[in-house]
Backbone as CSV, one residue per row, in Angstrom:
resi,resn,N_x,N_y,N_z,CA_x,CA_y,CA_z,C_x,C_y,C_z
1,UNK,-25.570,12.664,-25.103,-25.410,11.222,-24.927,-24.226,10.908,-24.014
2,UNK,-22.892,11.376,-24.172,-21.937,11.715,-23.389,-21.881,11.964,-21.968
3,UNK,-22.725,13.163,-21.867,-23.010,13.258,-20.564,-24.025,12.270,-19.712
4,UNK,-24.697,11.791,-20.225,-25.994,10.799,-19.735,-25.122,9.502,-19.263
5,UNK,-24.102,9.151,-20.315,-23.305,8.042,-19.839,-22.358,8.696,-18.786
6,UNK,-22.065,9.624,-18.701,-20.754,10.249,-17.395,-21.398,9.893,-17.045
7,UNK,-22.790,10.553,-16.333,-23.530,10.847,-14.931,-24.036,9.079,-14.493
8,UNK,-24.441,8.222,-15.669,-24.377,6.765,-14.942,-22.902,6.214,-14.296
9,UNK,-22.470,6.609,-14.797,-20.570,5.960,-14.547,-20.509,6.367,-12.799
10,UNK,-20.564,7.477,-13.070,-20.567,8.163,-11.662,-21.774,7.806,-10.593
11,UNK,-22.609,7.792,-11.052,-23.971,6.621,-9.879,-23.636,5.198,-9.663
12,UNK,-22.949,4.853,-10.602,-22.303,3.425,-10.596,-21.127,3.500,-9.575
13,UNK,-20.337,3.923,-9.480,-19.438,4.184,-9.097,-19.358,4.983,-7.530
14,UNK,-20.486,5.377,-7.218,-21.027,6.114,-5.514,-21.872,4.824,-5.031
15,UNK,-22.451,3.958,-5.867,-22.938,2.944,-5.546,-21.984,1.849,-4.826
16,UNK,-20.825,1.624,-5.927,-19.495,0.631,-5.743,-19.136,0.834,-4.059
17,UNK,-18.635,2.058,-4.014,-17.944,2.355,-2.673,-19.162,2.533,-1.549
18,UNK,-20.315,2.411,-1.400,-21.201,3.046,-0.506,-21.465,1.340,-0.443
19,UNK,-21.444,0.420,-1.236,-21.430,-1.243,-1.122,-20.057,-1.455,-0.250
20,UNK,-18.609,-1.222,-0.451,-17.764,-1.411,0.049,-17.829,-0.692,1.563
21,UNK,-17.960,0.265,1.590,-18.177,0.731,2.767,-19.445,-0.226,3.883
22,UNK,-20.291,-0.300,3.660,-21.390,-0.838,4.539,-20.612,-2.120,4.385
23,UNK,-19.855,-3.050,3.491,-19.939,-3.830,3.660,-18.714,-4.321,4.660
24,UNK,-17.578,-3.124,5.179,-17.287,-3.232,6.224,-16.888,-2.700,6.985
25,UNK,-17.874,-2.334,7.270,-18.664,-2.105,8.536,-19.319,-2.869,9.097
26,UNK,-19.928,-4.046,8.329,-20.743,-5.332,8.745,-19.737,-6.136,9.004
27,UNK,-19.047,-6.509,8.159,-17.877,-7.481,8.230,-16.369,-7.477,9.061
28,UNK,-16.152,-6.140,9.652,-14.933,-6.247,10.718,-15.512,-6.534,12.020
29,UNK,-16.097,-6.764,12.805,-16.356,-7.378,13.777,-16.239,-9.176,13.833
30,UNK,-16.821,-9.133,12.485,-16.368,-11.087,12.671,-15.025,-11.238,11.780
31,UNK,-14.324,-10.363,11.213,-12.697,-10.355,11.062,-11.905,-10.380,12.104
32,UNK,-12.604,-9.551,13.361,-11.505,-9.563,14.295,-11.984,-10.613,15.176
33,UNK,-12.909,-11.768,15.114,-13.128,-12.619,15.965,-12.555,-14.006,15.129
34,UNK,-12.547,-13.377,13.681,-11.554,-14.485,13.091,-10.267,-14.615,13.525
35,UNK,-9.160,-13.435,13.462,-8.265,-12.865,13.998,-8.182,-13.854,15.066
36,UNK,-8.867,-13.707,15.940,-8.907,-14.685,17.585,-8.226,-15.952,17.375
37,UNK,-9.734,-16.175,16.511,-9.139,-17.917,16.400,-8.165,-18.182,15.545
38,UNK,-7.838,-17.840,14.770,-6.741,-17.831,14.235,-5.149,-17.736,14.784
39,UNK,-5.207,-16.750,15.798,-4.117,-17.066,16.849,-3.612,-18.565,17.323
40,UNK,-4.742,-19.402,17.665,-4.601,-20.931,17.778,-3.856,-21.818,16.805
41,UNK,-3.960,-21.065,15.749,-3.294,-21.910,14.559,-1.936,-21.646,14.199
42,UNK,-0.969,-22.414,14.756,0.502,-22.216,14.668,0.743,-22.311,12.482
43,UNK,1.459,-21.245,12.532,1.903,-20.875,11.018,0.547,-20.731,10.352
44,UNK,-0.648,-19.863,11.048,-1.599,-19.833,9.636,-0.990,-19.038,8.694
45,UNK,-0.686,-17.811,9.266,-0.173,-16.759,7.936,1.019,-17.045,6.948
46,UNK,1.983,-17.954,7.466,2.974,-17.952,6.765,2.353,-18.989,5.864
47,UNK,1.482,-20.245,5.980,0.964,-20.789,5.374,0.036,-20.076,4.211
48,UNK,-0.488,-19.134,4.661,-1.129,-18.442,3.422,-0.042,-17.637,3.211
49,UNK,0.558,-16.949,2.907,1.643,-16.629,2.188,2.005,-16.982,1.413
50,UNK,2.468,-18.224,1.787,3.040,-19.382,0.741,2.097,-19.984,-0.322
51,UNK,0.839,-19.507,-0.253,-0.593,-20.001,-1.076,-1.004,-18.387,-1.807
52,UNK,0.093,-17.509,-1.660,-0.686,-16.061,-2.465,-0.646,-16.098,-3.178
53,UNK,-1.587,-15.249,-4.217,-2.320,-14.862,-5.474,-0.738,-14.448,-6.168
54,UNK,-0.824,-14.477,-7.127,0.334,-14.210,-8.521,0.656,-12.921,-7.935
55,UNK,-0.150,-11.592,-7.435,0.112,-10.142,-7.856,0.956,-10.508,-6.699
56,UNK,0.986,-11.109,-5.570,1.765,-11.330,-4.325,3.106,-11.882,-4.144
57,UNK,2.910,-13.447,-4.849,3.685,-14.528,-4.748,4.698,-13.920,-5.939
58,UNK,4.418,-13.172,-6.730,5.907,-13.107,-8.143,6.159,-11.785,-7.277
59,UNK,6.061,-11.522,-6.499,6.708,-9.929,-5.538,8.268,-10.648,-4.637
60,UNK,7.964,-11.918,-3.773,8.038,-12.138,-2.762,9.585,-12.907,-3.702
61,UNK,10.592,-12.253,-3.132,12.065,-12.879,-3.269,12.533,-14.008,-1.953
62,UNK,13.317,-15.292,-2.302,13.816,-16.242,-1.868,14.479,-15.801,-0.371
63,UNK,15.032,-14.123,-0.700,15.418,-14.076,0.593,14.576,-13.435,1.623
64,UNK,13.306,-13.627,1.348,12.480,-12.699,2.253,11.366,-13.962,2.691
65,UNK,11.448,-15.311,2.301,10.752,-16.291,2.798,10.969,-16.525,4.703
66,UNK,12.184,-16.559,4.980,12.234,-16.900,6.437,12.071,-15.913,7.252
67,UNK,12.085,-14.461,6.681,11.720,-13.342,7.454,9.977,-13.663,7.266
68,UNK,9.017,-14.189,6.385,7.541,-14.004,6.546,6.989,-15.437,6.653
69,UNK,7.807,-16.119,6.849,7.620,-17.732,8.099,7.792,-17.432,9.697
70,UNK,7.901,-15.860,10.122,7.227,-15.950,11.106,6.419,-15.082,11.250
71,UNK,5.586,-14.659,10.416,4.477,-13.805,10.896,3.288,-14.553,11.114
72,UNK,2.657,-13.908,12.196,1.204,-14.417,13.368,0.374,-13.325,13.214
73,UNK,0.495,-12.358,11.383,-1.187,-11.932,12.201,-0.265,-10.831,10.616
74,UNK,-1.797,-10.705,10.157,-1.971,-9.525,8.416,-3.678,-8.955,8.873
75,UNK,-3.680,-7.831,9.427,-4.811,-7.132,9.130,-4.702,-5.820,8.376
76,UNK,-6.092,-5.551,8.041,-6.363,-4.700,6.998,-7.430,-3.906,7.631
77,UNK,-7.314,-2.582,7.614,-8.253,-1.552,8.339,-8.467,-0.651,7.275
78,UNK,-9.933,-0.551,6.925,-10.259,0.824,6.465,-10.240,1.757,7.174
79,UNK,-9.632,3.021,7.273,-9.170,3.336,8.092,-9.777,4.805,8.369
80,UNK,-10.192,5.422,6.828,-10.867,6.539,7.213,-12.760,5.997,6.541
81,UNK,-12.828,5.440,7.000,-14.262,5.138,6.862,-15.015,5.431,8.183
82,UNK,-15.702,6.249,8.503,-16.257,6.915,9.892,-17.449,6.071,10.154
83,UNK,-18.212,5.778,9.457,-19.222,4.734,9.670,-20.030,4.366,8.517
84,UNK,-21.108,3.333,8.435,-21.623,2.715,6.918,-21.764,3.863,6.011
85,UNK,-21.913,4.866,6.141,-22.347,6.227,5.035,-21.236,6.866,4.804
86,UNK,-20.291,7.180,6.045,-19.454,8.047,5.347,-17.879,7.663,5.410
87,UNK,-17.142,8.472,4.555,-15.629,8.244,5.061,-14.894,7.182,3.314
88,UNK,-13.540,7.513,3.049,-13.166,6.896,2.166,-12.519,5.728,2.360
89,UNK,-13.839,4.789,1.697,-13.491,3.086,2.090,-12.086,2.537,1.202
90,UNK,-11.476,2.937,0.479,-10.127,2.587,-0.270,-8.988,3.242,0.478
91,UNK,-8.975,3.833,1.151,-7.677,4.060,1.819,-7.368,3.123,2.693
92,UNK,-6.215,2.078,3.129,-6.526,0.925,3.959,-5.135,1.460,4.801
93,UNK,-5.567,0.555,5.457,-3.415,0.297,6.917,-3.235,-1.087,6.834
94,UNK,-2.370,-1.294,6.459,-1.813,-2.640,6.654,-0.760,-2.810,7.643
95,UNK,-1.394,-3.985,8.732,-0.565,-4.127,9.383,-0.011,-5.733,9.942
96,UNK,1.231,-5.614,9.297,1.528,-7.312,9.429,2.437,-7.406,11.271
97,UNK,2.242,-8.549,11.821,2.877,-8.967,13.093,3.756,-10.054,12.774
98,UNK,5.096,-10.155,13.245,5.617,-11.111,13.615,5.959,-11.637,15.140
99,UNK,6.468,-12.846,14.880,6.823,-13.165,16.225,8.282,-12.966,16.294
100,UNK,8.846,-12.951,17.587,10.823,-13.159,18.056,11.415,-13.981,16.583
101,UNK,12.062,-13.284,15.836,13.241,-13.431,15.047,14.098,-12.917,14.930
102,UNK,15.268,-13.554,13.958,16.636,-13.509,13.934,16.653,-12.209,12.780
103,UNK,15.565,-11.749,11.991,15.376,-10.671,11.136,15.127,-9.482,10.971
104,UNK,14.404,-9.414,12.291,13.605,-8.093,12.338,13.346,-7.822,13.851
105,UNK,13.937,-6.109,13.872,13.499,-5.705,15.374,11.973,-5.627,15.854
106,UNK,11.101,-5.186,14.735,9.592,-4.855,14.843,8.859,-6.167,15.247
107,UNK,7.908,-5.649,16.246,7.081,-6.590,16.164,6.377,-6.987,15.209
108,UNK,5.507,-5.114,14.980,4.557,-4.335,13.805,4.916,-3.569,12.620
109,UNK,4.787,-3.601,11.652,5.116,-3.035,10.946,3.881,-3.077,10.260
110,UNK,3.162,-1.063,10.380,2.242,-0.706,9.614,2.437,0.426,8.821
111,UNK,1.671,0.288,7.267,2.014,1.084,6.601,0.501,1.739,6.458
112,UNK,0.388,3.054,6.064,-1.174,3.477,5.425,-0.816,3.527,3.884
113,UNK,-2.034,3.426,3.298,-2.306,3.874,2.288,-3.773,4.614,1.612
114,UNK,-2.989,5.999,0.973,-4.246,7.144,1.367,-4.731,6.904,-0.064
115,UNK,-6.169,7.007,-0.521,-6.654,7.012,-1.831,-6.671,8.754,-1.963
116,UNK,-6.007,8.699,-2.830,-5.847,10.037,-3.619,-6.180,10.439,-5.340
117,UNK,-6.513,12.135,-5.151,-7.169,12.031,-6.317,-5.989,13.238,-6.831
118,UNK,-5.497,13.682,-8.221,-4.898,14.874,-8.721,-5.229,15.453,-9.078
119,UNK,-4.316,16.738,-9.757,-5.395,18.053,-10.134,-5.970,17.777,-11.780
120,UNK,-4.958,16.429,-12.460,-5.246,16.281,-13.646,-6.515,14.955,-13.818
121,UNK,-7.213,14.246,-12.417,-8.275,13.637,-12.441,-7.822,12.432,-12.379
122,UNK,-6.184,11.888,-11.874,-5.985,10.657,-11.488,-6.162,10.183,-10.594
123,UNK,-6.991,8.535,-9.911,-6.863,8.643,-8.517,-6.155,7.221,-8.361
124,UNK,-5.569,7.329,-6.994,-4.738,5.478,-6.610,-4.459,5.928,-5.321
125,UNK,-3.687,4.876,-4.967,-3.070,4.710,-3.738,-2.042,5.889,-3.320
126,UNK,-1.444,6.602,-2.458,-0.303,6.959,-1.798,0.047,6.711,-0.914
127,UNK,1.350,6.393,-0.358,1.805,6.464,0.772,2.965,7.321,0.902
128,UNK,3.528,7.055,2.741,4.511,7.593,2.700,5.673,6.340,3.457
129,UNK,6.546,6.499,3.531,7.687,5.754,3.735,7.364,4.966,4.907
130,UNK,7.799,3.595,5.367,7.852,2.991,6.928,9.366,2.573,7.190
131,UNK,9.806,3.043,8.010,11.070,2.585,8.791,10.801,0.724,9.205
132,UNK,11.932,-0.241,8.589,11.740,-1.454,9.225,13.731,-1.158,9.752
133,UNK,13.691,-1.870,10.806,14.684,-1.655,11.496,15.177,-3.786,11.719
134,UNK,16.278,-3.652,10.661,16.788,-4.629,10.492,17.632,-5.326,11.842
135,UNK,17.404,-6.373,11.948,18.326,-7.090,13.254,20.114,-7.077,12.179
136,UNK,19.938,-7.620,10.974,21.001,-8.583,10.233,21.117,-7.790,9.007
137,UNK,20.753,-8.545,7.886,20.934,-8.065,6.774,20.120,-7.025,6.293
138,UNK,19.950,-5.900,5.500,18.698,-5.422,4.766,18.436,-5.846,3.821
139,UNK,17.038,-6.470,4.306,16.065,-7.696,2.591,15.892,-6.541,1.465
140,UNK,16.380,-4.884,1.771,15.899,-4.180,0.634,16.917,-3.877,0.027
141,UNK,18.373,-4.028,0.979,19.555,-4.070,-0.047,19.899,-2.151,-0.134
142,UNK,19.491,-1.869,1.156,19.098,-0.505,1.387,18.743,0.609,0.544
143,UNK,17.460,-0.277,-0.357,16.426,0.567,-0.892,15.559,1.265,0.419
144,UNK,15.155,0.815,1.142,14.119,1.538,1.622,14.862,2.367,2.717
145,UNK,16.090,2.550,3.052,16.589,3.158,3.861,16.884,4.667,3.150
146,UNK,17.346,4.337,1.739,17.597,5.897,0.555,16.279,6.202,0.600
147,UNK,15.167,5.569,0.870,13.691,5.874,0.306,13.430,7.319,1.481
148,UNK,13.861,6.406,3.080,13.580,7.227,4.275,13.984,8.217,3.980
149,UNK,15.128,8.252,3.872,16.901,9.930,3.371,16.136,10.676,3.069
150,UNK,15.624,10.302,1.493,14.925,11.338,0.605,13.734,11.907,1.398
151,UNK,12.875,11.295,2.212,11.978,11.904,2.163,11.652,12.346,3.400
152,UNK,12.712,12.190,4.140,13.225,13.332,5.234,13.210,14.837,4.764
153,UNK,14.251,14.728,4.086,15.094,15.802,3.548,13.946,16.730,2.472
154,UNK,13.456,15.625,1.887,11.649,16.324,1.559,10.802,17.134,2.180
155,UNK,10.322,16.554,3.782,9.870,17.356,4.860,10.652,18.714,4.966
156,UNK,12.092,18.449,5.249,12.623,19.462,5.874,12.832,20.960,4.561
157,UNK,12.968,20.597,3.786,13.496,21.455,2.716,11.937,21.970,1.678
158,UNK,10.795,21.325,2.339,9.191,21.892,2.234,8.998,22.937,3.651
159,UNK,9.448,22.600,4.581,9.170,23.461,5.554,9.373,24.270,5.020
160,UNK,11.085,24.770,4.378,11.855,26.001,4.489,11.189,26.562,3.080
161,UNK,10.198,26.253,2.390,10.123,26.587,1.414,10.739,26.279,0.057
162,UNK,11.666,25.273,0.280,12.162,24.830,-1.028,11.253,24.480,-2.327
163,UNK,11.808,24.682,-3.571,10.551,23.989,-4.386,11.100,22.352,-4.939
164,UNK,10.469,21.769,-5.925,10.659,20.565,-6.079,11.993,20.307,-6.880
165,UNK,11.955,21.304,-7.754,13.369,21.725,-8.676,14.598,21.348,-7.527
166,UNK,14.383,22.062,-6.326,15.741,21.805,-5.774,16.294,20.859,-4.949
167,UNK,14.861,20.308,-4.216,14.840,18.710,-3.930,15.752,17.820,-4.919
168,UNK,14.717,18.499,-6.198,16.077,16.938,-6.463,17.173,17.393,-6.982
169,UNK,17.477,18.254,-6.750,19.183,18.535,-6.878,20.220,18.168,-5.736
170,UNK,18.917,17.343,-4.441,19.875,16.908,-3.223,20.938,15.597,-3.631
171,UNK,21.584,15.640,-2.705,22.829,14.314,-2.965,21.457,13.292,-2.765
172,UNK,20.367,13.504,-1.999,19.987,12.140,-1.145,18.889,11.516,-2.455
173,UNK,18.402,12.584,-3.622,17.527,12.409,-4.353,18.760,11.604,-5.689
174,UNK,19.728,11.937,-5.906,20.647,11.791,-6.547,20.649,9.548,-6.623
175,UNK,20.883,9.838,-4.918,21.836,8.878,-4.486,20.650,7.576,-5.032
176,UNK,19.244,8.068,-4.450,18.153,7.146,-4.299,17.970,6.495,-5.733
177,UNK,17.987,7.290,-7.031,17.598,7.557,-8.514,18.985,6.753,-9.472
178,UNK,20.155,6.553,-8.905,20.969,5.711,-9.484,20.717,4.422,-8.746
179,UNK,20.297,4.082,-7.660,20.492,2.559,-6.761,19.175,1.781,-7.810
180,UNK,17.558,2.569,-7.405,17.165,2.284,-8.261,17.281,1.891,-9.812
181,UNK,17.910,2.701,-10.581,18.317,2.366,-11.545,19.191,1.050,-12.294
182,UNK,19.947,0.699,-10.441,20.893,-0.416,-10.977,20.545,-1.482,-10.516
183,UNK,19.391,-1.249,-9.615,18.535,-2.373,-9.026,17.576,-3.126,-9.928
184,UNK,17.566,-4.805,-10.266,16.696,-4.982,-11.363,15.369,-5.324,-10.257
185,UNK,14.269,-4.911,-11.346,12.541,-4.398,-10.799,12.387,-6.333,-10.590
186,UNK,12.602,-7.484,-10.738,12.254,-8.510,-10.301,13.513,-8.905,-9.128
187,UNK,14.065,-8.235,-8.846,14.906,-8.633,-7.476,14.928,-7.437,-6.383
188,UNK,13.256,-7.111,-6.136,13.200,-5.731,-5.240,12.479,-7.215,-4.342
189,UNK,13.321,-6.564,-2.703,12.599,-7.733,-1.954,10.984,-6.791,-1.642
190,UNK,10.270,-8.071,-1.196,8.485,-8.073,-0.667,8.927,-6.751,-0.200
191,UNK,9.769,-6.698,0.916,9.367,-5.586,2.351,10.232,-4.439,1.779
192,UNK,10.168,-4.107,0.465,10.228,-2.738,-0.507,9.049,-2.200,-0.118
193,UNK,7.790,-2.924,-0.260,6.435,-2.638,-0.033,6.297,-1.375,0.662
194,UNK,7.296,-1.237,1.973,7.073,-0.483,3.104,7.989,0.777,2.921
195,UNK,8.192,0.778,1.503,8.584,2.210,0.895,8.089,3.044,-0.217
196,UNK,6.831,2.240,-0.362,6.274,2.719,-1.347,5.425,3.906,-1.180
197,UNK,5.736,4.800,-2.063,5.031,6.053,-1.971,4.539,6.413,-3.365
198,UNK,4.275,5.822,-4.508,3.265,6.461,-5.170,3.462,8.171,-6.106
199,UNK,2.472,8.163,-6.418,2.371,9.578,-6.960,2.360,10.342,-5.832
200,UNK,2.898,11.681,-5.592,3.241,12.434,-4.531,2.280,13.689,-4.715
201,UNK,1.004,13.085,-3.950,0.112,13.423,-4.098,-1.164,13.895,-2.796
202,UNK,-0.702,15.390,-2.742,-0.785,15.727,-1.094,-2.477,15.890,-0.838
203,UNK,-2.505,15.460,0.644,-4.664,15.598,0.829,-4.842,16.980,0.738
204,UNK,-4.593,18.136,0.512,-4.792,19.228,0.245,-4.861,19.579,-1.519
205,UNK,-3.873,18.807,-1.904,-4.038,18.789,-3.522,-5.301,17.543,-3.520
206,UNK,-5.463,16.967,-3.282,-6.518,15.375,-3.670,-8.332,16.353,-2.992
207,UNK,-8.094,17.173,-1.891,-9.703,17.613,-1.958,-9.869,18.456,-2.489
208,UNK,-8.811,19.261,-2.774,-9.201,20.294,-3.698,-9.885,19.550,-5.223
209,UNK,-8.752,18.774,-5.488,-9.257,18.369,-6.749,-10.845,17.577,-7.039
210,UNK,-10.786,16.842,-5.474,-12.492,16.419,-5.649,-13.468,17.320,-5.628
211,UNK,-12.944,18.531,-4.977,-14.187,19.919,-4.735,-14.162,20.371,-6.361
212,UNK,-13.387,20.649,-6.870,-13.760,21.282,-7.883,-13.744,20.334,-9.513
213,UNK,-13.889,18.932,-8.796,-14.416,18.252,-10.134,-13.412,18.000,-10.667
214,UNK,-12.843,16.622,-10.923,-11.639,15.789,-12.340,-12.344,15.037,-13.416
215,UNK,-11.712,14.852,-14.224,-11.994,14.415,-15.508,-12.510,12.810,-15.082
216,UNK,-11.884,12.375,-14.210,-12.310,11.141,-13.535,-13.550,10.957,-12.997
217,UNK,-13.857,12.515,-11.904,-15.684,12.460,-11.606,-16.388,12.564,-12.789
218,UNK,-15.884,12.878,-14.424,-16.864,12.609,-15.311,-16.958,11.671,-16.220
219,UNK,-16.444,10.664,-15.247,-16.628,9.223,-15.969,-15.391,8.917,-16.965
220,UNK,-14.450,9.068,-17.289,-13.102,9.024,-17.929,-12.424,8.368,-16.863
221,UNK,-11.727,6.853,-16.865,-11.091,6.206,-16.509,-9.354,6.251,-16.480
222,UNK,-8.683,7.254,-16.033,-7.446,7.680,-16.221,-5.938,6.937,-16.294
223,UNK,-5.586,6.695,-17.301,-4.200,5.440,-17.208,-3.451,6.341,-16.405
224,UNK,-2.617,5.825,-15.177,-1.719,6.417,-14.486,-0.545,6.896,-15.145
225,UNK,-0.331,7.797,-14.492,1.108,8.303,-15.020,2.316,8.105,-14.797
226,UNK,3.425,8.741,-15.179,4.610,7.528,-15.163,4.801,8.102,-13.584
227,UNK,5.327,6.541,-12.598,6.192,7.008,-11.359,7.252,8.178,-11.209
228,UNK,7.235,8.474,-10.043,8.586,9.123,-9.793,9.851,7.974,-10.368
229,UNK,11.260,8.823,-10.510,12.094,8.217,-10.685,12.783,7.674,-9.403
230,UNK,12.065,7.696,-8.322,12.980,7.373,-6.976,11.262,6.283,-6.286
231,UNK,11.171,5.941,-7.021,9.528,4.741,-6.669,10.578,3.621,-6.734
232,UNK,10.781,3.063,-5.462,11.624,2.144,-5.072,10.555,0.779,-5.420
233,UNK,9.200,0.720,-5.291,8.406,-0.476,-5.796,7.253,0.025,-6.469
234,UNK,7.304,-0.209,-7.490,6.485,0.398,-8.521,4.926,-0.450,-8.365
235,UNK,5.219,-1.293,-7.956,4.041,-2.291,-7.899,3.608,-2.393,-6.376
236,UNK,3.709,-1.326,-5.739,3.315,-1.013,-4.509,0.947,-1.148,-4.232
237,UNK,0.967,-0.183,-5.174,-0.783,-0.360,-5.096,-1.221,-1.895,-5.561
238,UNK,-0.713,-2.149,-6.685,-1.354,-3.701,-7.117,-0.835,-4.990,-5.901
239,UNK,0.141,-4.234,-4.981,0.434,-5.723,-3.953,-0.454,-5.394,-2.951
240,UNK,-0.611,-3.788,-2.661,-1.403,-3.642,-1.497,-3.377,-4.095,-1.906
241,UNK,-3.465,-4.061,-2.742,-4.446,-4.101,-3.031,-5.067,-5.328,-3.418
242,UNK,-4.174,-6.313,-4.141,-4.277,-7.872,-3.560,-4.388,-8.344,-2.175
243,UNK,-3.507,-7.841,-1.325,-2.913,-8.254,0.678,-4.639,-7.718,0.808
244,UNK,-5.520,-6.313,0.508,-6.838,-6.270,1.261,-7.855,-6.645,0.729
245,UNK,-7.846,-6.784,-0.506,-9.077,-7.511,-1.302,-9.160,-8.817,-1.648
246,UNK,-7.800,-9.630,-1.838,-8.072,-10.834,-1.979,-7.296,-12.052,-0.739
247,UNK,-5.975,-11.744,-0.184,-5.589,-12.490,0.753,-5.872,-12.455,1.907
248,UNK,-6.286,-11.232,2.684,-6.393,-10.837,3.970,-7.942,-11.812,3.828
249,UNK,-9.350,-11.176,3.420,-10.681,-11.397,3.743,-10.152,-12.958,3.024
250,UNK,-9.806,-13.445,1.977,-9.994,-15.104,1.621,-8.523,-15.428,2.450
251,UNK,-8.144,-15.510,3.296,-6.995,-15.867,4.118,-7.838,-17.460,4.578
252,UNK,-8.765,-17.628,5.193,-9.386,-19.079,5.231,-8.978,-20.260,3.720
253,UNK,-9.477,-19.431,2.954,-9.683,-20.250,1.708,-8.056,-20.746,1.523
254,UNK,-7.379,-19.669,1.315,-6.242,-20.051,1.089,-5.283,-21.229,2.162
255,UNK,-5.466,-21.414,3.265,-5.044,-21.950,4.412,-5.919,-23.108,4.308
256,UNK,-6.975,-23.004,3.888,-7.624,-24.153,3.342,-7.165,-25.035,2.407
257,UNK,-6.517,-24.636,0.805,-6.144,-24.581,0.119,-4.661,-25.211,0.117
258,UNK,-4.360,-25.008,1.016,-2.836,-25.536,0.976,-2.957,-27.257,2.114
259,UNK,-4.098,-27.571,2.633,-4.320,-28.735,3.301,-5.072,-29.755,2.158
260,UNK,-5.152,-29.191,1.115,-5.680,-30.311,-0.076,-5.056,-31.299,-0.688
């Protein structure tokens, strides 16, 4: 009986994403002709901004309002989706534009985020770190700058063979794991976002684990496990995942919404 219900969970569920997938694939061509016209409209985005969903709007700190009153443009790319059949439609790129401000050197600032699976059958979001290169102040209060440190020093000390034990015996893993600590989780600014990395969870560990089957391909729904202690925004997947499923594609509604 057990198994009869896995194996629907799992047809249900190849169904879900093979719907998401075709469905854009149909639908980014008239996103990016929305995109167009939308250019015409002085402050659409910051206007929807200011109209986001709860998982968004309780993210977004007082001092990060005049840095995202000037952005002109939030797209969302599936990014490894190869065409309507194949490719993983949950991994997205987000990439927000601003215009000339007093805040920020970037024009662009894009982050990926890879859907990953573990060896114990969890799957979510990962990323890895984005450099924003401040004109003035840092809105992260240089969280996301300890975020970069660490995971430099990550690369470099994986090359040489280091293991994880000694990573974090670095000053830079040290340094990252007390700021956090003294940082309270409702005064992390929005553009933390662009340090979020997730369970550290490599595509060599994530296909292996889909090749040889998780507790998740048999229909078991997995509560995540606890973050790293150096997860500078813990609420990194639930913001990214609001910005492509509900603000980016209803970005009309909302801009609508705020002329009522």
């Amino acid at each position: 009986m057990y198994d009869t219900l896995a194996r629907i969970e799992r047809q249900l569920a190849a169904i879900e994403l093979d719907y998401l997938r075709k469905t854009y694939v149909a639908t980014r061509p008239k996103l990016l002709e929305r995109a167009t016209a939308i250019d015409a409209i002085p402050d659409f985005w910051s206007t929807v901004i200011d109209e986001a969903p709860a998982e968004i709007d309780q993210r977004i700190q007082p001092r990060d309002v005049p840095a995202l009153n000037c952005l002109t443009g939030i797209d969302v790319e599936r990014f490894e989706i190869q065409d309507a059949d194949r490719g993983e439609p949950r991994s997205i790129r987000l990439t927000l534009t601003f215009r000339p401000n007093e805040w920020l050197s970037d024009e662009k600032l894009e982050k990926k985020f890879y859907w990953r699976t573990s060896e114990n059958g969890w799957s979510g979001l990962v990323s890895e770190p984005v450099q924003v290169h401040w004109k003035t102040r840092d809105l992260t209060d240089g969280l996301l700058d300890l975020t970069i440190n660490l995971w430099k020093k990550e690369l470099y000390l994986s090359s040489d063979g280091q293991k994880e034990d000694e990573i974090n015996a670095t000053k830079e893993y040290a340094t990252l794991v007390e700021k956090v600590r003294r940082t309270p989780q409702d005064a992390i600014s929005f553009f933390a976002l662009f340090g979020f990395r997730g369970h550290h969870i490599s595509a060599e560990e994530s296909e292996k684990s889909i090749m040889h089957g998780s507790r998740q391909s048999e229909g078991l729904d997995l509560e995540s496990p606890p973050l790293p202690d150096t997860e500078i925004y813990p609420h990194g997947e639930e913001v990214a995942v609001a910005l492509s499923e509900d603000l980016y594609p209803g970005a009309t509604h909302y801009f609508s919404r705020s002329r009522t």
